[in-house]
N, C-alpha and C positions, 0 to 999 in steps of 0.2 A: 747610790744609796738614796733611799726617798726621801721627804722629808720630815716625816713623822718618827723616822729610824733615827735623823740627823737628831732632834727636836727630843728625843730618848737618850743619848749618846752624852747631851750637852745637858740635862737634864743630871745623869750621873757622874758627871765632871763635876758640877756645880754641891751638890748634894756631897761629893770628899772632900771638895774644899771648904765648905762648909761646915763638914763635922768634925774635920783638920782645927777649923778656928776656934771651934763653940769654946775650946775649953780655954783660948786666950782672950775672948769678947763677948760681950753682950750682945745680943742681937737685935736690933730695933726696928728692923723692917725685913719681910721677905714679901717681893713685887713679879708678879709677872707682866709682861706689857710685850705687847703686838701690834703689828700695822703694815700700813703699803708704801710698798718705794714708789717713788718719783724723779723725773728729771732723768740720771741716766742709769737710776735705778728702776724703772719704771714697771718691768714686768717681774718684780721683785718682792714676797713677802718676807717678813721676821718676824724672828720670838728672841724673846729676853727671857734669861731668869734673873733677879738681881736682891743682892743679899745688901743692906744700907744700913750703915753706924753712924749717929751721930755723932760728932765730936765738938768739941771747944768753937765758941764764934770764929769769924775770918773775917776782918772789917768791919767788924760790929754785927753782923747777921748770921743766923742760925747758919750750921756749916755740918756735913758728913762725907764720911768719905761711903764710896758704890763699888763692890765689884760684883761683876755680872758676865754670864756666858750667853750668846749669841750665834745665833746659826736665820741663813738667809737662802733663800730660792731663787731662783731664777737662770738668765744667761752666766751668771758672774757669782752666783753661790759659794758661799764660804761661811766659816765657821768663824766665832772672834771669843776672846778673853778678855775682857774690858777692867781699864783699873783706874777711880775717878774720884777726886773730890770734887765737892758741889757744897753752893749758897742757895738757902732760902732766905725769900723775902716774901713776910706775909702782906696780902693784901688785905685780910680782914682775918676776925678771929679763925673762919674754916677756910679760907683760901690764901694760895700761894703762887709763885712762880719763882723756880728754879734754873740753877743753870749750874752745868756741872761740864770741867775739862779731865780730861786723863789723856791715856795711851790705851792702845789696843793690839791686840796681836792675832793675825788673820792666820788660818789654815795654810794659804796659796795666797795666790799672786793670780790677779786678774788684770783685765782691758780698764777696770776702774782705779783697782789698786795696785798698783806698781812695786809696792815693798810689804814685808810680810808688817812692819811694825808701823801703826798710825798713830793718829791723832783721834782722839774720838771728844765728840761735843755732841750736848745736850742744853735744850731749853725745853721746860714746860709747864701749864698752865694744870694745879689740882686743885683738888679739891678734898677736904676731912672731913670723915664723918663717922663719930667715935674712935674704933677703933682700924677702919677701913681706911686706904688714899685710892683716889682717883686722879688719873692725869691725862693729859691730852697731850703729845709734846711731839719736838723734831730733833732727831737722830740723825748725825754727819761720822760719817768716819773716809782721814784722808790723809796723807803723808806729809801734806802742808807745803808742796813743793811751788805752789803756785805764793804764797805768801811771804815765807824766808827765801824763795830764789834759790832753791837748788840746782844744782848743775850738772840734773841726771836727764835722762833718757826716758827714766820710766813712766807709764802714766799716772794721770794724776787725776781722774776725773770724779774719782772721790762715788760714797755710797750715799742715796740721802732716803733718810725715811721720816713719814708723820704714823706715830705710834696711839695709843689705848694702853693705859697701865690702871694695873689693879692690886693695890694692897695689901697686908693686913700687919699693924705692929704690933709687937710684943710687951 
């Protein structure tokens, strides 16, 4: 399957989960965001869609939760379901930097990803302007095994990407 078929497929996954929610939540951000793999991602694009709720602080700083559908190219291509809360911390009145953990859940199992369920993390550096976000950021997704010491087999060499996100909130 190509990737513009793949990038349609995740497109309409996101768009019923989405209209699943409308009528339990507000919506305050829909973002799309793209970029290149690196490391041993490296001959590897992605696309994001990602639907983002603010919610209540978390340690004193703006806080939301993200879920977001994912589809990637390359040798190790797959597909992901992302489910994440995240902190902002502004740097000034229009810029920010973010950081958001969750879980993920992969199509397959690849040479990077070892188990269908990860770990996904996010950092990144935007920017506001009105009603628009811009961001710059880097995208990991990985079973964690090298961290907590798991005592599998599987790999572990994890996805990495530096992305481009583009907003607009509601």
């Amino acid at each position: 399957m190509n990737t513009t078929i793949k990038i349609l497929l995740c497109t309409i996954r996101f768009v019923f989960l989405l209209l699943c929610a409308c009528c339990l939540v507000y919506a305050d951000e829909l973002l799309f965001e793209s970029g290149q793999g690196f490391y041993t991602s490296g001959d590897s694009r992605i696309a994001f869609l990602r639907y983002k709720l603010d919610t209540a602080p978390l340690f004193g700083f703006d806080s939301y939760y993200d879920l977001a559908v994912a589809t990637w190219s390359g040798e190790n291509h797959n597909d992901a379901i992302v489910v994440s809360r995240g902190e902002r911390w502004h740097t000034t009145e229009k810029t920010y930097i973010d950081f958001e953990i969750g879980g993920a859940y992969v199509e397959r199992t690849t040479d990077n990803l070892g188990t269908r369920l990860q770990f996904a993390l996010r950092g990144a550096f935007g920017l506001k302007a009105g009603a628009f976000d811009f961001a710059v950021g880097y995208n990991h997704f990985s079973n964690g095994r090298e961290i907590f010491q798991w005592n599998t087999s599987t790999p572990n060499n994890g996805e990495n990407f530096i992305t481009v996100r583009v907003g607009y909130m509601f």
